[in-house]
Structure formats: C-alpha cells, structure tokens
C-alpha atoms as a printed R data frame, in Angstrom:
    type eleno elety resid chain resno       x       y       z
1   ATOM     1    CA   UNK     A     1  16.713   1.317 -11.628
2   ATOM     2    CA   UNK     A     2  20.615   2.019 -12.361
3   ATOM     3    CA   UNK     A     3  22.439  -0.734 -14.359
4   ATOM     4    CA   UNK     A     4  23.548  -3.337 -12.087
5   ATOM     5    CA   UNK     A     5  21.462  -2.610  -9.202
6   ATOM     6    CA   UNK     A     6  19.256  -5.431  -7.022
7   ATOM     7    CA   UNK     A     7  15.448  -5.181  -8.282
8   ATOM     8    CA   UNK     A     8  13.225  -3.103  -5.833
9   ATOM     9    CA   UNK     A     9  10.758  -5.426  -3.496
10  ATOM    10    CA   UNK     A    10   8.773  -3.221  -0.854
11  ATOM    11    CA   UNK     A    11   6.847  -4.823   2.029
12  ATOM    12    CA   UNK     A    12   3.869  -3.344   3.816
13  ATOM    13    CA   UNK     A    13   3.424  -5.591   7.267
14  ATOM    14    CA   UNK     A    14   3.976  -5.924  10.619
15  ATOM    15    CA   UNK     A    15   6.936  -6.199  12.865
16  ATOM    16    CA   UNK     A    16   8.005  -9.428  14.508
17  ATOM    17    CA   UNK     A    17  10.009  -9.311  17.157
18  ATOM    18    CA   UNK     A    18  11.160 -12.600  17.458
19  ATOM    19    CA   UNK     A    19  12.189 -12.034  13.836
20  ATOM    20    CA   UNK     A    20  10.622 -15.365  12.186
21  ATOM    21    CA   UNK     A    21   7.332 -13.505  10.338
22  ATOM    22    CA   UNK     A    22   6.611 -10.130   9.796
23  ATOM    23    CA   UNK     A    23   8.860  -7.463   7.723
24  ATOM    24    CA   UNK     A    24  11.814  -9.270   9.044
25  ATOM    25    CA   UNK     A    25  11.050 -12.910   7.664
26  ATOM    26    CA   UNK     A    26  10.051 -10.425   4.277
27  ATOM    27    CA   UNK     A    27  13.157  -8.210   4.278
28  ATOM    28    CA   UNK     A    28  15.127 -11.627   5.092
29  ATOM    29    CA   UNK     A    29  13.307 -13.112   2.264
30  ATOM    30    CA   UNK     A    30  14.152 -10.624   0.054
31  ATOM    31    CA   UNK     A    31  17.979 -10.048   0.431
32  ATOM    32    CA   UNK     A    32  18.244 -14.310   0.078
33  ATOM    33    CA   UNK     A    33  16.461 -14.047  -3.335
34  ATOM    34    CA   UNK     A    34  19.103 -11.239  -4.454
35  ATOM    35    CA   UNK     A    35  16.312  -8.654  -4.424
36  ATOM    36    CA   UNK     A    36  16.777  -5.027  -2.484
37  ATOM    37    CA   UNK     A    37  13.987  -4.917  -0.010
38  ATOM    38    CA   UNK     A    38  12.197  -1.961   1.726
39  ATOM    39    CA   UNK     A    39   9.343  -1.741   4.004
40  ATOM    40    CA   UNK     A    40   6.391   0.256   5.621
41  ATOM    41    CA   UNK     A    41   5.896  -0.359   8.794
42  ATOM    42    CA   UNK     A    42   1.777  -1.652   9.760
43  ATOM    43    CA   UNK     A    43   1.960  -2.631  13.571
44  ATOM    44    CA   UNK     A    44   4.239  -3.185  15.885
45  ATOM    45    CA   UNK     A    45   3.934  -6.764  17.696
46  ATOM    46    CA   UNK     A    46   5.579  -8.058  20.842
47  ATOM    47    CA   UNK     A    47   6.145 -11.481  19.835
48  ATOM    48    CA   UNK     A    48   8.391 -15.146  20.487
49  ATOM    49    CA   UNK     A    49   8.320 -18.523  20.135
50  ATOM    50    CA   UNK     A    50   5.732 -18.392  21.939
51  ATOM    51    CA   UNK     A    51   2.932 -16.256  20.730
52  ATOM    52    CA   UNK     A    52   1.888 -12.932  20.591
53  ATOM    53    CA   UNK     A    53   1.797 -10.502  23.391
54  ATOM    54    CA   UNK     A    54   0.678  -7.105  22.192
55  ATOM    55    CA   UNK     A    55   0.131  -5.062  18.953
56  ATOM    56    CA   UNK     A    56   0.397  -1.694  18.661
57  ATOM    57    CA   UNK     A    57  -1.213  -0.758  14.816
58  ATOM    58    CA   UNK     A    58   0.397   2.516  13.920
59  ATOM    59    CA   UNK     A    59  -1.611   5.077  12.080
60  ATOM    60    CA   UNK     A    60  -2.706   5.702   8.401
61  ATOM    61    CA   UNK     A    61  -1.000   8.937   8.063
62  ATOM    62    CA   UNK     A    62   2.491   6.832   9.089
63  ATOM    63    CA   UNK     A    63   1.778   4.248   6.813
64  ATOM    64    CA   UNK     A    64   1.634   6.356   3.721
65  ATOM    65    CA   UNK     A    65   4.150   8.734   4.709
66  ATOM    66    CA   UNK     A    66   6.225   5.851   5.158
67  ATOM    67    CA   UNK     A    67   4.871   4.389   1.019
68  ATOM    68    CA   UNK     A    68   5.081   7.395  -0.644
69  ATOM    69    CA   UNK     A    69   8.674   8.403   1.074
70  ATOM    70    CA   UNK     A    70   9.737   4.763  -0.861
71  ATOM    71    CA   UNK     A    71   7.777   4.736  -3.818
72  ATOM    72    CA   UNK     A    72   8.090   8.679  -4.605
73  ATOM    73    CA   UNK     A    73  11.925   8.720  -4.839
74  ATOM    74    CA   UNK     A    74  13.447   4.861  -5.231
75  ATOM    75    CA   UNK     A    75  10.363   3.558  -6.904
76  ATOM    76    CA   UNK     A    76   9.735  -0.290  -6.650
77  ATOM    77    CA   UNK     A    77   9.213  -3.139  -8.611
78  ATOM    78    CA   UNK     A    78   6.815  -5.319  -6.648
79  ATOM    79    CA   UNK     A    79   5.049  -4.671  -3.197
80  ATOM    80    CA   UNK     A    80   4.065  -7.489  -1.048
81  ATOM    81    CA   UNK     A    81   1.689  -6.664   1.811
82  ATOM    82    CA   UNK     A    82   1.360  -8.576   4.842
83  ATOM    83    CA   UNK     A    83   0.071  -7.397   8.587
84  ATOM    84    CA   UNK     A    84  -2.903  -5.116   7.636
85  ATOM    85    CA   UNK     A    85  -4.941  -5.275  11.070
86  ATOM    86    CA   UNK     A    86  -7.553  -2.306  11.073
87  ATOM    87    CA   UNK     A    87 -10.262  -1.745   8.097
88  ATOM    88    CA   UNK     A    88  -8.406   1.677   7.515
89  ATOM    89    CA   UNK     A    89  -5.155   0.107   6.811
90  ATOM    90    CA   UNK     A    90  -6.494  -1.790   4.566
91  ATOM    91    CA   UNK     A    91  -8.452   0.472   3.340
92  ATOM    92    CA   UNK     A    92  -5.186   2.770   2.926
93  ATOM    93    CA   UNK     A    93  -3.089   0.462   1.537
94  ATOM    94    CA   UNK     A    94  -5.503  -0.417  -0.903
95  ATOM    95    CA   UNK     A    95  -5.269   2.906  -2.260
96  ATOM    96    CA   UNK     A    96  -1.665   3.146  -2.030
97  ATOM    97    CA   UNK     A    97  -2.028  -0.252  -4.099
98  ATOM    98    CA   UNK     A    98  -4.028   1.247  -6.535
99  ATOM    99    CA   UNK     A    99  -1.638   4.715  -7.851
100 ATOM   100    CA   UNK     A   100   0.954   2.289  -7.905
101 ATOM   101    CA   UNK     A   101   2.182   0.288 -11.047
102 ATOM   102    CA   UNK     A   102   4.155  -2.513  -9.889
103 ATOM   103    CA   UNK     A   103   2.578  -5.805  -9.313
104 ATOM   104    CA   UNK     A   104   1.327  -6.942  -5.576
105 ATOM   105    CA   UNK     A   105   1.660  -9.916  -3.767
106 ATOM   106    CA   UNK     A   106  -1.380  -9.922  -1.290
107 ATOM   107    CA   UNK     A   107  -1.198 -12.375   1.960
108 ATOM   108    CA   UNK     A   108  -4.409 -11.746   3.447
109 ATOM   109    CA   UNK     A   109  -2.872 -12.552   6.909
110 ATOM   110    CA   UNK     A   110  -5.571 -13.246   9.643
111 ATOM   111    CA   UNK     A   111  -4.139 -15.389  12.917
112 ATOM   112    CA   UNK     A   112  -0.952 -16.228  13.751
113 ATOM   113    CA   UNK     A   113   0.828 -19.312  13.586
114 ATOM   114    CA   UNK     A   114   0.050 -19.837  17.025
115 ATOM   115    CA   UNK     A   115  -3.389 -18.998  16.411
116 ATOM   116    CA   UNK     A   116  -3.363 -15.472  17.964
117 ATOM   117    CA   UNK     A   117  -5.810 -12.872  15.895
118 ATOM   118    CA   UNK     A   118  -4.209 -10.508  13.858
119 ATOM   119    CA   UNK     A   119  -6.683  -9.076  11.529
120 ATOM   120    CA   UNK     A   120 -10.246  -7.237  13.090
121 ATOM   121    CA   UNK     A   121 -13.368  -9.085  11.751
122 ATOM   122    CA   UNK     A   122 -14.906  -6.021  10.855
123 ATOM   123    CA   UNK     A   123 -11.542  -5.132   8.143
124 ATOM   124    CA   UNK     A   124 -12.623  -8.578   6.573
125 ATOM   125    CA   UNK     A   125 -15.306  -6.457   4.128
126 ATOM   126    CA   UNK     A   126 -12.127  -4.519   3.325
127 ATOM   127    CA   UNK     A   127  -9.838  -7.184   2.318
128 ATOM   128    CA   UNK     A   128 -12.629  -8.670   0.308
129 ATOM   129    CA   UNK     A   129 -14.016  -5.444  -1.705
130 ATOM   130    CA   UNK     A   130 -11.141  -3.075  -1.772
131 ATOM   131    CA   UNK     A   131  -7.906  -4.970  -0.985
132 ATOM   132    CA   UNK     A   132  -8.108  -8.309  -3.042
133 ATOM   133    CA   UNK     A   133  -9.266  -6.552  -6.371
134 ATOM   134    CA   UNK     A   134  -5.432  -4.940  -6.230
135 ATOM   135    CA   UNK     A   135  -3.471  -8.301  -6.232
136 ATOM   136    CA   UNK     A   136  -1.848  -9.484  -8.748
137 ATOM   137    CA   UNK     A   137  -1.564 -12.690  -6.430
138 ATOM   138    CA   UNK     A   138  -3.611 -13.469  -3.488
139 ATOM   139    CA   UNK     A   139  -1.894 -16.315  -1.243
140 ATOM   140    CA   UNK     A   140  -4.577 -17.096   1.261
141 ATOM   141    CA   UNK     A   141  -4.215 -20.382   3.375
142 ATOM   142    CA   UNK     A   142  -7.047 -23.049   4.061
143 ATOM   143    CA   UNK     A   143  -8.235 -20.706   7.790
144 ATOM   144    CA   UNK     A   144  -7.901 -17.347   5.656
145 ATOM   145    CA   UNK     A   145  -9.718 -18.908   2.486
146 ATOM   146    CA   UNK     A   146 -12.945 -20.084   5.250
147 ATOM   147    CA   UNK     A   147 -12.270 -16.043   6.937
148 ATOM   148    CA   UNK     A   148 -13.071 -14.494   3.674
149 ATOM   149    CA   UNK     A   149 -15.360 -16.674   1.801
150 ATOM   150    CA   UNK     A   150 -16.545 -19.437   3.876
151 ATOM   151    CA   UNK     A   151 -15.603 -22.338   2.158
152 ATOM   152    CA   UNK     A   152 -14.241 -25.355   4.186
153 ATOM   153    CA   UNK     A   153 -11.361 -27.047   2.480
154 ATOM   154    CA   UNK     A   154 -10.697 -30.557   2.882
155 ATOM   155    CA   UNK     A   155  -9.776 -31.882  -0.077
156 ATOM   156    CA   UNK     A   156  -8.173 -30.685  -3.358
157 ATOM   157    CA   UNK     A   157 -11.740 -30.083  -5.230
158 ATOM   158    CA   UNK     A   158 -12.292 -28.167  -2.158
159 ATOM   159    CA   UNK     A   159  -8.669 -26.095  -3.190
160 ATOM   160    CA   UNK     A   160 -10.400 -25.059  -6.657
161 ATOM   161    CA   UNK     A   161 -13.497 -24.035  -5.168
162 ATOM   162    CA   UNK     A   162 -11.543 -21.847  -2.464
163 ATOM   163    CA   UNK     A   163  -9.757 -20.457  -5.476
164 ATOM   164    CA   UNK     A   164 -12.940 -19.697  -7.509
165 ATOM   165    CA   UNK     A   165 -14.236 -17.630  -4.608
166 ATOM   166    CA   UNK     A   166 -10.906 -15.916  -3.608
167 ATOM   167    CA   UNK     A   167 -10.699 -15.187  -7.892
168 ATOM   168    CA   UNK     A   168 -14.220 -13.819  -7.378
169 ATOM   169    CA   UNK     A   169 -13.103 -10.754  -5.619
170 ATOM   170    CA   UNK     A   170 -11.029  -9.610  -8.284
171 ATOM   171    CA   UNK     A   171  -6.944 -10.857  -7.846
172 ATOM   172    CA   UNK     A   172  -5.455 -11.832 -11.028
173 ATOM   173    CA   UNK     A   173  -4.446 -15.120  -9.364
174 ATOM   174    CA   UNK     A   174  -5.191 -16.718  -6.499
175 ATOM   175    CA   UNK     A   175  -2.771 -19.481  -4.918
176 ATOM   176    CA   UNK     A   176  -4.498 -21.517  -2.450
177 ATOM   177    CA   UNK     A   177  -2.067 -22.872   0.388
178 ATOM   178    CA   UNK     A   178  -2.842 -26.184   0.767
179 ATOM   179    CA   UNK     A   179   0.454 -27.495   3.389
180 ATOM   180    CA   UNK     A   180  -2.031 -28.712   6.185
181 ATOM   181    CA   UNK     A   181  -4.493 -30.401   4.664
182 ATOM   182    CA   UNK     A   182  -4.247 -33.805   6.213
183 ATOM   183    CA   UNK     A   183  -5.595 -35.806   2.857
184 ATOM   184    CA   UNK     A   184  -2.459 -35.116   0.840
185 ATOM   185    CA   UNK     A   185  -0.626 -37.259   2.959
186 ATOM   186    CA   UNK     A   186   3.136 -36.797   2.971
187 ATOM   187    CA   UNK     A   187   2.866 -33.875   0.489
188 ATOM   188    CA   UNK     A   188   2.019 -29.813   0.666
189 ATOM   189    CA   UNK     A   189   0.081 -29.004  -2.133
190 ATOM   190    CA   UNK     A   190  -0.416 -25.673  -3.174
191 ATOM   191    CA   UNK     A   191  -3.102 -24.265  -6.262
192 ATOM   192    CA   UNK     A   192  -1.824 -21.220  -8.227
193 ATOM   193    CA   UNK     A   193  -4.746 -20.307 -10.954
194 ATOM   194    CA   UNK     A   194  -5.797 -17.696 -12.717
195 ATOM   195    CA   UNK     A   195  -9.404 -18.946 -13.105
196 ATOM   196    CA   UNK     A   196  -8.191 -21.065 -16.648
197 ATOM   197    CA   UNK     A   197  -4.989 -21.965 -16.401
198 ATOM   198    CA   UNK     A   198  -4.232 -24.082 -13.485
199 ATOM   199    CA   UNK     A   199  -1.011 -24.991 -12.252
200 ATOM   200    CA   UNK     A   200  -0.643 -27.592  -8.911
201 ATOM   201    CA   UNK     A   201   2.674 -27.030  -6.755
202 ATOM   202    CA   UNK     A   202   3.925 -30.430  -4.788
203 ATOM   203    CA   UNK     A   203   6.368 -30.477  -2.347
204 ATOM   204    CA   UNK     A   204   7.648 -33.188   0.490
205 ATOM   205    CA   UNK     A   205   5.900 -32.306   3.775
206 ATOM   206    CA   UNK     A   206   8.762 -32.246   6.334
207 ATOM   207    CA   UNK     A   207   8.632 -33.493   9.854
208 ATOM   208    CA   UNK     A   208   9.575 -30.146  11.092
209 ATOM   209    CA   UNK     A   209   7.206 -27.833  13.839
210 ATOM   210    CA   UNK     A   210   9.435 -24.819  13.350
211 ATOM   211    CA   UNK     A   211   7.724 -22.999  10.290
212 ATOM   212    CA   UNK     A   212   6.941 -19.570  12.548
213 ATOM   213    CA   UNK     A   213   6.912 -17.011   9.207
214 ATOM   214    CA   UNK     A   214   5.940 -19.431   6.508
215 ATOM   215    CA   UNK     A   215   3.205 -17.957   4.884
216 ATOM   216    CA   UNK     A   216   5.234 -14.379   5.068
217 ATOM   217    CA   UNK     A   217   8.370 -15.730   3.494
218 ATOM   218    CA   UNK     A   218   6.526 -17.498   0.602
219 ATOM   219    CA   UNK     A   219   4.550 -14.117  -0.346
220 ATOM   220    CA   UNK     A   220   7.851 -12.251   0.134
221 ATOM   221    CA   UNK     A   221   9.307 -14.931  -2.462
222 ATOM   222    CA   UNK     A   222   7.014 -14.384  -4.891
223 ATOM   223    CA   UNK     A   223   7.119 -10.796  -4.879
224 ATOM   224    CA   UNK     A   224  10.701 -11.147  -5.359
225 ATOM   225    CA   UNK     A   225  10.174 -12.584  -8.362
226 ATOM   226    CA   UNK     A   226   8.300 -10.589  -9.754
227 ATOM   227    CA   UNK     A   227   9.993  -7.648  -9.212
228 ATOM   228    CA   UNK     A   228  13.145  -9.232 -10.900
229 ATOM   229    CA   UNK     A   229  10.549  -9.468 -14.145
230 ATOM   230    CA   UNK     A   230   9.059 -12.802 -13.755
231 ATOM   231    CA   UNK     A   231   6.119 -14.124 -15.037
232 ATOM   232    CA   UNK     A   232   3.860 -15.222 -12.435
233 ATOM   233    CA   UNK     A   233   3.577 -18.895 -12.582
234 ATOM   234    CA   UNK     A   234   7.816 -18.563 -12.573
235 ATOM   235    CA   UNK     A   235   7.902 -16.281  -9.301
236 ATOM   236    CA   UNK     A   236   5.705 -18.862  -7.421
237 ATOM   237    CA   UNK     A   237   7.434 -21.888  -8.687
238 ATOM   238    CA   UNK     A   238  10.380 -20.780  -7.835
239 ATOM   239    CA   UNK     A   239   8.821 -19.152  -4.282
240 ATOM   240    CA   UNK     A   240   7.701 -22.617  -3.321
241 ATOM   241    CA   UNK     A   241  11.050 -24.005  -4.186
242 ATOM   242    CA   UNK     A   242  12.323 -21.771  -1.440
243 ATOM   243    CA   UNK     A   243  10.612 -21.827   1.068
244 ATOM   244    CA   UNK     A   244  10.370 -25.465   0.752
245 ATOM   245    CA   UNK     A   245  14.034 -25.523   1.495
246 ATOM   246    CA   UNK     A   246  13.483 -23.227   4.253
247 ATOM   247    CA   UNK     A   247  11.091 -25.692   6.012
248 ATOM   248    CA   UNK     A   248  13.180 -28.098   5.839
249 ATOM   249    CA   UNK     A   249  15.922 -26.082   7.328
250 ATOM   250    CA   UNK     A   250  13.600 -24.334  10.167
251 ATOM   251    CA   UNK     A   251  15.076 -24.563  13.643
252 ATOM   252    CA   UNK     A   252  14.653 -24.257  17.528
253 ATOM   253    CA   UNK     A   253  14.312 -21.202  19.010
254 ATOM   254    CA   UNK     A   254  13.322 -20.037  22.166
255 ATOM   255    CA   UNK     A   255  10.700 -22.466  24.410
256 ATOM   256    CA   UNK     A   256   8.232 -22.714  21.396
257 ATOM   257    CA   UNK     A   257   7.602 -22.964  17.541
258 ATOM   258    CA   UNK     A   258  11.269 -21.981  16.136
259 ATOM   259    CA   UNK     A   259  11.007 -19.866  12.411
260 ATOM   260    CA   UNK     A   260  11.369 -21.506   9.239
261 ATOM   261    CA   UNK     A   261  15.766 -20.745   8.145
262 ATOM   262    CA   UNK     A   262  15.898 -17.872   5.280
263 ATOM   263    CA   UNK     A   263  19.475 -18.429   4.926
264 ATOM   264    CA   UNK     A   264  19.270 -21.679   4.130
265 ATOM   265    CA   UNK     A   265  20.348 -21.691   0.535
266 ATOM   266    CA   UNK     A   266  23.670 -19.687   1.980
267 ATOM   267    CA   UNK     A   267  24.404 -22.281   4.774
C-alpha cells in the first residue's frame, strides 16, 4: 500500500438495489470508516423497501475473475463476504478465502430482513465445513446461528452456547448478534469470543424499524478495521459503535422498512 493511501477492504456479496444491504451498504460502510473499498459481485437482487423480487446468482468463473482481478494487482487488507447463495459460491469463495492472507469477516447471510431466503439449504453444509473454518470472524445472528447449528437462542447462556457451536466449525471468533432477543430488554447485546476470552458488546436498543442492511454494515465495519491493522476485539468495538449510530440515524424510505443511515457520523 503507498504511503498515505486508505487501507484496502474488499467485499464479496450481493447487490441491493434499493441500496440499504448488499455491496452498497458494504462499500458505503467502508468509505464512512476512511477505508478504500472494492467488491466482487455474488448475485444480483431486485430489491426495495419492500422485499425482494428476484435474484439472479452470477457464476463462479465471474466471481473469481472478478477476486483475483482485485487481489492480483491492488492486493487487500481485509475481505468481508456477504451474499453467498449457491453451495458453489461458497464453495468458491472459500477457496479464494483460503490463497488469500488478509483476515475475513464472514456474515453467513441466510434471509433477508424481510424474511425473504437468500441462501439454498443445501449450501448450508458449505458454509459450515468449508466457509466458516476461513473466518477470522463469523457474525451470525440468532435465525443464522439456529440455520447452521440448531441451537435456539433465547437468552444470553443461550448466546455462549450459539457461540461454542459456531467456534466449533473452525472461525477464530465468533460474534453472536444478539439485537432481537426480547429478554435484554431495552438493550442489543452482542457476544464476540474466541472460545476463552469473552467480551459482551451493549448498546441502547432504538425505537427505530428502519435497520434494512444492518447485519451487512456491521460485518463491513469490522472488516474495516481490520484492514486498517486492528486487533479484533478493537475492529468490533468500534464496528458496534457504528452501526449503533447508524440505527439510530436509519430513515424512511420508500412504502416499507427504510435502511439503517451510513453517513451518519458525516451529517
């Protein structure tokens, strides 16, 4: 990286065309946290306020044209991977993931906020035995934590057990997203261990529906971080710090759930 350039962030996702998740919410994300972002390109989605209307998955071939074309010539410090729909993507990216130094943020996405599917149930295998084993940080929430290991969360005993079994396939950390579990109240309470140390993340649970790209810009965050040279407890901290502030700030848009504000630091 040349003296006095941005670090190098690259995410591997999905597009969103109401630009609230996705590699739009990332590459947002990304230019907020001072951080130059690139991206590979996973699926296509026709998507509002209002849901999901289509997906169009583009190949493995384009998906590692599109990696190596990055990570061959401008190199990058951190890759955070997103939208992974098929069990060859992730089978793909997983070995992309693999010849490839730089930490990675892994956000096992599996439904849309608006509950719309966007991982196959026969790629779940994948995630478990070829995808999580690359992350440096796996940031399942409480419905992607019962996807890929079956445990039910409901309370925060329930968050360390989650974790166990998410650390059990082989991510250096696992941070358990716990912002909709109804017992903590007025609080979202997040779990970021390594399977000794153990570090709990509380932040004021807003009154606010419009969080469309939550999950995306928090990964994004932390991969930010860690491609400026942070240590991992730091990136998340500091990710949850964000896109706290984002919540807060999240907004109307369109006749539906309205994304979570990425600018909100600069407003």
């Amino acid at each position: 990286m040349t003296a006095g350039a941005p670090a190098l962030c690259l995410t591997v996702a999905g597009s969103d065309s109401g630009g609230g998740a996705g590699i739009q919410a990332d590459l947002k994300t990304m230019m907020a946290l001072g951080v130059h972002g690139m991206s590979v390109l996973t699926a296509v989605t026709a998507q509002n306020s209002l849901g999901v209307h289509g997906v169009w998955e583009l190949p493995p071939e384009a998906v590692t044209a599109q990696y190596r074309a990055v990570a061959d010539d401008i190199g990058v410090g951190a890759v955070k991977t997103g939208m992974l729909s098929s069990a060859a993507l992730v089978e793909t990216v997983a070995g992309l993931l693999a010849a490839t130094a730089a930490p990675a943020v892994v956000d096992p996405v599996g439904v849309s906020k608006h509950g719309d599917p966007l991982l196959a149930a026969s790629a779940l295998d994948a995630v478990r035995r070829e995808l999580l084993p690359r992350a440096t940080v796996a940031t399942p929430n409480l419905d992607e934590v019962t996807q890929l290991t079956g445990v039910d969360v409901r309370d925060e005993d329930g968050m360390r057990r989650a974790a166990d079994a998410i650390l059990g396939y082989g991510p250096r950390w696992a941070l358990i997203k716990g912002g909709h579990l109804a017992a903590h109240g007025d609080e979202a309470v997040d779990l970021l261990t390594d399977g000794s140390e153990q570090l709990w993340l509380r932040a004021p649970r807003y009154d606010n529906r419009h969080t469309h790209g939550t999950g995306c810009t928090l990964a994004s965050a932390i991969a930010a971080g860690l491609a400026k040279g942070q240590a991992v407890p730091e990136a998340v901290t500091a990710a949850k710090e964000y896109v706290t502030g984002a919540i807060a700030a999240g907004f109307s848009l369109g006749g539906g759930i309205g994304p979570v504000d990425h600018a909100w630091r600069q407003r």
